[in-house]
N, C-alpha and C positions, 0 to 999 in steps of 0.2 A: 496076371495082375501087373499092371505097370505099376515101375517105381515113381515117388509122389518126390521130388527134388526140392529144397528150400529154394527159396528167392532169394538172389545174393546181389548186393551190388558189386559188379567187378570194379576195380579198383587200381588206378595207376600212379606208381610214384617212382619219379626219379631220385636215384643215391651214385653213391660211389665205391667203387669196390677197390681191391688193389690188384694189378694185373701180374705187377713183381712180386712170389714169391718171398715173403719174411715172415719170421715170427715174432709175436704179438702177444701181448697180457694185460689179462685186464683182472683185478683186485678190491677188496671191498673189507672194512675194518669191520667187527659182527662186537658190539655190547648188549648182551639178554643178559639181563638183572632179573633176578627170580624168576625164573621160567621154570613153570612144571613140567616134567619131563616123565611122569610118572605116566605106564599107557602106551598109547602109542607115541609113534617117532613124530617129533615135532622139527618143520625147517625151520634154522636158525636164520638162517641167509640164505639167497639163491643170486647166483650172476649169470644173468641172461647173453649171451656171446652170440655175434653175427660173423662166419664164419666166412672169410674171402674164397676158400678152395679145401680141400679135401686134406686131411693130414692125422695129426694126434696131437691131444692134448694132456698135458700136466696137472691134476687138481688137488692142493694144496692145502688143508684146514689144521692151525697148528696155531696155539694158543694157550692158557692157564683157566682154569676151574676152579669153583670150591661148591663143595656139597656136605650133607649129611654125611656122619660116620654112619656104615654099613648101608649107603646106596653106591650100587655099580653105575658109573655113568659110560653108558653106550656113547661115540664119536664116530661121526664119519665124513670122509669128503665123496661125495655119491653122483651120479650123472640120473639117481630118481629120490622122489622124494623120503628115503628110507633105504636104510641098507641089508647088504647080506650077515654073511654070518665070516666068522674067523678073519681074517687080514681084509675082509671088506671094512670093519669096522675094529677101533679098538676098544673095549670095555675097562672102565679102572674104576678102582674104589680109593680114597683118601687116608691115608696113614690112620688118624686118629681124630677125635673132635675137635684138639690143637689145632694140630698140624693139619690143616681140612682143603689144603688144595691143591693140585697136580699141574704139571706143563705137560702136553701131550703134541703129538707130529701125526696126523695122518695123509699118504698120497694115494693117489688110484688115479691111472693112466684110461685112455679111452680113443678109440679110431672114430672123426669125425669125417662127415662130409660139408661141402657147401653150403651155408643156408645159418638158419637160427637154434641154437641149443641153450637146454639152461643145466646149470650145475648147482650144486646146496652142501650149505652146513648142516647136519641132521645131527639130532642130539635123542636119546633116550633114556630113561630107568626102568626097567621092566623085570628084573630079574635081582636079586640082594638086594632089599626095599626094605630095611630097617629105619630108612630116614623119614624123609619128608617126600622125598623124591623132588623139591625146589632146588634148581643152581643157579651158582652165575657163572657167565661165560664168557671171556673176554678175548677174541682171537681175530682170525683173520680168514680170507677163503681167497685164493687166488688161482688162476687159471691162466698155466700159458700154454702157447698153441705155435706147432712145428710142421708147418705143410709142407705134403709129400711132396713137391718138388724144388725145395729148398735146402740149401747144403746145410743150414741146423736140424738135428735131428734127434728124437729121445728115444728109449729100449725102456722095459720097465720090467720085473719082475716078480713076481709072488713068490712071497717067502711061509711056507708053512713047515714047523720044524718041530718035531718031538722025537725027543734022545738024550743021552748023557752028552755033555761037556767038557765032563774031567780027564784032564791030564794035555791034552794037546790040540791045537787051535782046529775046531770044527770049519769045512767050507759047509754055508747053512743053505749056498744057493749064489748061480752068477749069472751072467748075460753077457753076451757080444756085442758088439759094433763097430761101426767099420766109417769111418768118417772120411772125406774124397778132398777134406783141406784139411790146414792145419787150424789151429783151435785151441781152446778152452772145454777139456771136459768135468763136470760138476757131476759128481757122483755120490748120491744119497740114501740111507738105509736108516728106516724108520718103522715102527710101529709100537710093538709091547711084547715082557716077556713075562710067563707065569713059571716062580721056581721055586723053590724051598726055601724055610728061611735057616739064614747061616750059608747061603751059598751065595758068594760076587759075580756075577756074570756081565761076563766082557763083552759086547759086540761094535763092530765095524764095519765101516762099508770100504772097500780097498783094490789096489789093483794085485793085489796074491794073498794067497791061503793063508794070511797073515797079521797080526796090526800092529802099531808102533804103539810107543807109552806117552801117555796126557793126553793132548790134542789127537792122537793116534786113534783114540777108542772112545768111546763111552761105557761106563760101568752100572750096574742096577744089584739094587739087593733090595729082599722084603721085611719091610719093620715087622710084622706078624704073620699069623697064619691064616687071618683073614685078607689081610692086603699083600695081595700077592704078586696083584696085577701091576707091572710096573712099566711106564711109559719109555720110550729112547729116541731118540733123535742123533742122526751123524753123518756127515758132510764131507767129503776129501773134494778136490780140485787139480785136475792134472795137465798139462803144457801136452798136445798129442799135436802129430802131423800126419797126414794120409796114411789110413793104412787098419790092420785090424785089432782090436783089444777087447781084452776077457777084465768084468769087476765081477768082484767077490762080497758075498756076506759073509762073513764068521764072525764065529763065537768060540767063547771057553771061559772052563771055571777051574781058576789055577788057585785061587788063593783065598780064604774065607771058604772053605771047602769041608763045614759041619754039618750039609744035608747031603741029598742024592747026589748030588750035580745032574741030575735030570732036569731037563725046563722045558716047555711050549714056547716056541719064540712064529708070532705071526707080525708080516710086514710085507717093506714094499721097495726093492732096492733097483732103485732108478739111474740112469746116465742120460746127460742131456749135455748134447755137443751144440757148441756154440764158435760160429766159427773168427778167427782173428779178424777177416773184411766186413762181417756185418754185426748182428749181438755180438756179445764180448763179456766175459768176466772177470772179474777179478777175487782174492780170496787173501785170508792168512788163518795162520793155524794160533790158538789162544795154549799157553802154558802158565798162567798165573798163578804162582804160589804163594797159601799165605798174605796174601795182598790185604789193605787194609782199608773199607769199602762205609766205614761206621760216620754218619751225616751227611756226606758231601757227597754228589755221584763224582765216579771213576770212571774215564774212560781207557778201558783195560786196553786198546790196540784201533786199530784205525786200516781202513783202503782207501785207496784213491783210484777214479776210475774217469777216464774220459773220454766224452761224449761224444762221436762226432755230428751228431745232429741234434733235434729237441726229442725227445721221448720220455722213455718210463724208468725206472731203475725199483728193482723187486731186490731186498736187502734183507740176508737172514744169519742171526745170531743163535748157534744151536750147540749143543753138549753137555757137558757135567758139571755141577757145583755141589761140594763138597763146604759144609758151614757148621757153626755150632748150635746146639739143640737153645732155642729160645728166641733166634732171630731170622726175621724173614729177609730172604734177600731179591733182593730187586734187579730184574737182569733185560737188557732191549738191546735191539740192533734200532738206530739213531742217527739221524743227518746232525743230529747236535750232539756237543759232549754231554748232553743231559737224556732226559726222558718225560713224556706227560701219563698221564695216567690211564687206567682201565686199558684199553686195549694196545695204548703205546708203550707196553711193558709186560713183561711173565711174573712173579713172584715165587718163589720155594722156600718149607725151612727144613730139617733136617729133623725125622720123625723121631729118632732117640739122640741117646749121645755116643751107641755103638753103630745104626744105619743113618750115617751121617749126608749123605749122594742124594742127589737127583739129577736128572735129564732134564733139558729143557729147551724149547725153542720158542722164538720170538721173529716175525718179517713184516716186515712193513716197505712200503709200494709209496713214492716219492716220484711226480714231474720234475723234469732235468730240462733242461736248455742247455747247446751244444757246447761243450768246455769242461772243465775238471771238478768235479763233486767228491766230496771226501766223507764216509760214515764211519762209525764210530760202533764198539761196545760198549756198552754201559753197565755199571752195575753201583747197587748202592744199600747200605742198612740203616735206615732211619724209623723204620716203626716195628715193634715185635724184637727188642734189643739186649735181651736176655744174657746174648753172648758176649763173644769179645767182638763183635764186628768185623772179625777177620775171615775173608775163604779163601778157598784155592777153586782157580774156575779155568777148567779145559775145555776149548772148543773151537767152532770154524766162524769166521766171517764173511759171506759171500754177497757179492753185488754185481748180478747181472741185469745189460743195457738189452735194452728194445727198443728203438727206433717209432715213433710216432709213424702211423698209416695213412702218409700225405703221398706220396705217388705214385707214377705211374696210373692213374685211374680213368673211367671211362663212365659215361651215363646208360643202366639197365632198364629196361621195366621189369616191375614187380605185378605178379597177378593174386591177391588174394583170394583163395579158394575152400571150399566144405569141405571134407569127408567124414563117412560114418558109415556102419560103426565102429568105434576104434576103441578099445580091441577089436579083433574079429578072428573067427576059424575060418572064413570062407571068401566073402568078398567084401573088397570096399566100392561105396557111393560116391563119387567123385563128382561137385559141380560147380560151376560157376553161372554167374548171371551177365545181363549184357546183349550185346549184340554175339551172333556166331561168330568163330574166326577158327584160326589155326591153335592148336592143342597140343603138348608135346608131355609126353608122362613118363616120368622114369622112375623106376622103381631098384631100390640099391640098398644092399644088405651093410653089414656093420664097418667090414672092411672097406668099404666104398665101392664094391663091386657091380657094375652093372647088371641086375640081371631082368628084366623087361624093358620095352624103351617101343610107346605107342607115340606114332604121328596120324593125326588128323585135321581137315579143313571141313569148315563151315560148321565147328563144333560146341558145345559149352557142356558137356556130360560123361562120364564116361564109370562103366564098371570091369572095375580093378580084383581079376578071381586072384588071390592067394590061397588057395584050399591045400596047394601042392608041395607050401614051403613049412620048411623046420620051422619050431617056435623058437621065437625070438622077435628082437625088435627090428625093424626097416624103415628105409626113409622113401619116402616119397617126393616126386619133382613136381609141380606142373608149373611151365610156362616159367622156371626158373626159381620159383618159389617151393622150399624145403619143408614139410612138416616129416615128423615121425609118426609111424603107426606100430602095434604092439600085436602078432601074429599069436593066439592061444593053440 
């Protein structure tokens, strides 16, 4: 029986690619205002990315919540519409019906190739559904991307950790890299940690088995025995020059030390070299004590970073505040000494008046034209004032440049094409419509790996057997156009 092929119009469009090697971000602010999340996984956001060359990318969904007391809200930054299970996603629940909203960090790295991919915010409640299962969710989703033949480069690693803490600084998990200039390395350790309550637990992301005090670390403890689930975010920046280096996770629980010191800590502890001649970063470390933040925003510290061309600058504001039970505090990374609302800001307040901490992260994605842009932290208490308006807020300020993807470029054709069906155990249908011509099919696994690569003339068809390969997903070429296909 022959196969019956759709009728397709084949399809030419000229664009522009980049032929130079850079890395590139692209960013998207996400406001869902009551969104059920109850069920299945709902995308909050998706950022569709056209990808100049083959590399890895950084995906970033980090933001502030409030929900129902005793709903878990499921997070993730995901490469499908829905995520996995443990450091794929972070799960939290909200201190109290007060205190009813979280700042949460999630990252997850991914090996791309050439072509069109899309990334998402995914949100869920499916599991501790004493609420409503409605939130709101006010963040960000950003995606930047490091192609393999470019001296920027990221490592990423999975942090899955169950153990005691106590007494002396845990290594939770680390990663290599080896960078071929010198540079700007921004190294980040995020996700959540589940531990007893009565017990502080300290984690860092750092270059030794180590961490420093304030800006050094982020801290977490659980107001109850239901909320356990607690978010982290933490950020270091280091001056590196050719050559090899080891970053570290740890943890420990030295001090507040009235449960197990046993915890689950899942995350995602990333390094991303940025080199002096092209991106570039800049950073400082926040040690504010006691600062007084009551009407007026504050801006706790400031970077300056210059541009040398027009581009993008991605700005993130992440760490600890530590405040008095009754007042919300208002905390952003900001091109201005101020902040705007909903997703231009985190908020936290402090769930008793003995677990007084939260983590928090805030970034936001600003066009730059070539010269010196200066951003700012912000914080402020003007609604929810219970307190004295006073906190102590430890954390990083980072702003890293991307350069706009204006050259070096050249005119492609693009061939838009069928396949089905996708999934598949066995083969795929591959067509186009049109006059015959030359055919060119390649077939490349997650690494970017070539592993089939048809040529044919006078063609518009072809059947693609995968019966042979592990399951998993695969990308597909024709004629220079990229889709993914999903191998069962």
């Amino acid at each position: 029986m022959k196969t019956k092929f759709l009728p397709l119009v084949l399809i030419f469009s000229f664009f522009t690619v980049i032929l130079q090697a850079q890395s590139l971000v692209w960013h998207k602010s996400i406001q869902s205002t009551g969104v059920n999340l109850r069920g299945a996984a709902v995308v909050l956001s998706q950022q569709i990315v056209d990808f100049p060359s083959a590399g890895k990318v950084v995906v970033h969904f980090d933001g502030v919540f409030t929900a129902d007391d005793g709903d878990r809200i499921v997070l993730a930054a995901s490469n499908q519409p829905n995520w996995g299970t443990n450091n794929d996603n972070i799960g939290l629940l909200v201190p109290d019906a007060a205190a009813n909203r979280r700042s949460f960090s999630h990252t997850r790295s991914y090996d791309v190739v050439a072509g069109a991919d899309t990334f998402y915010a995914v949100g869920q409640n499916y599991v501790d559904e004493a609420g409503s299962g409605i939130a709101n969710i006010y963040a960000s989703l950003s995606v930047e991307f490091f192609p393999t033949s470019g001296t920027a480069a990221t490592v990423n690693q999975d942090i899955y950790y169950n153990g005691n803490l106590r007494g002396s600084t845990v290594n939770l998990g680390s990663l290599n890299i080896n960078p071929t200039v010198a540079g700007k390395m921004v190294v980040r350790f995020d996700g959540y940690v589940h531990s007893d309550v009565g017990d502080l637990i300290v984690v860092a992301a750092n270059n030794a088995v180590s961490w420093g005090s304030n800006d050094g670390n982020v801290s977490v403890e659980a107001a109850n025995a239901t909320s356990r689930f607690l978010p982290f975010s933490h950020t270091r920046v280091y001056d590196v020059t050719a050559g090899a280096y080891t970053y570290y996770a740890v943890g420990e629980n030295y001090v507040n030390t009235s449960g197990s010191g046993n915890a689950y800590i899942y995350g995602n502890l990333s390094a991303e070299f940025l080199p002096t001649t092209g991106p570039t970063a800049t950073f400082t470390g926040l040690s504010k004590t006691g600062v007084a933040i009551r009407t007026n925003a504050v801006a706790l510290d400031s970077v300056t970073l210059t541009a040398p061309t027009d581009g993008k600058v991605l700005v993130t504001f992440d760490g600890n505040c530590n405040s008095d039970l009754g007042d919300r505090i208002v905390l952003a990374a900001s091109d201005t000494r101020d902040w705007g609302t909903n997703a231009d800001n985190v908020n936290v307040e402090a769930p008793s008046a003995v677990v007084d901490v939260n983590s928090f992260s805030h970034t936001r994605s600003y066009d730059v034209t070539a010269g010196t842009h200066t951003y700012y932290a912000v914080a402020q208490n003007y609604v929810e004032t219970g307190g004295s308006g006073s906190a102590s807020i430890y954390g990083s300020l980072t702003a890293k440049f991307y350069a706009n993807a204006s050259t070096g470029v050249k005119e492609i054709t693009t061939t838009e094409f069928n396949m089905f069906p996708n999934p598949t155990s066995g083969k795929i249908n591959i067509s186009l419509a049109g006059p015959a011509g030359s055919l060119e099919i390649k077939l490349a696994d997650m690494n970017g790996r070539i592993i089939k690569n048809e040529k044919m003339d006078n063609a518009n068809s072809y059947q693609l057997n995968v019966a042979d390969l592990a399951a998993g997903m695969y990308f597909v070429t024709v004629n220079g156009t990229v889709k993914r296909i999903v191998k069962e």
